[in-house]
C-alpha positions, 0 to 999 in steps of 0.5 A: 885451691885447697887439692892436694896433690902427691908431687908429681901430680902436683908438678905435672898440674903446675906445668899444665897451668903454665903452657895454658898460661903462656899459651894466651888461651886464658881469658883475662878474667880467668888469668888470676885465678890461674895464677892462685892456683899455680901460686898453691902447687908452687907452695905444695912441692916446696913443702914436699920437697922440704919434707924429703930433704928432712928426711935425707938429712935424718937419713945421713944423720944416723 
């Protein structure tokens, strides 16, 4: 998944993936891409949130 999302997409994307995870609706065969395509938003809102604490300490630093 090469998407990129703004974070509450991204988070509101994540959760989706996980109830239809854990809801045992997926096929097997579907599940690993579920999975990488959870694994990419998990990384995307990481980064996002990296940013923004970035940003907060630059803010406090002045």
């Amino acid at each position: 998944m090469t998407e990129q999302f703004e974070f509450d997409d991204a988070y509101q994307e994540l959760l989706r993936l996980v109830n239809e995870i854990e809801s045992d609706n997926v096929a097997l065969k579907d599940m690993a891409q579920k999975i990488a395509e959870a694994r990419s938003l998990v990384q995307q809102c990481e980064q996002q949130l990296r940013t923004a604490e970035d940003a907060v300490e630059r803010q406090e630093e002045q």
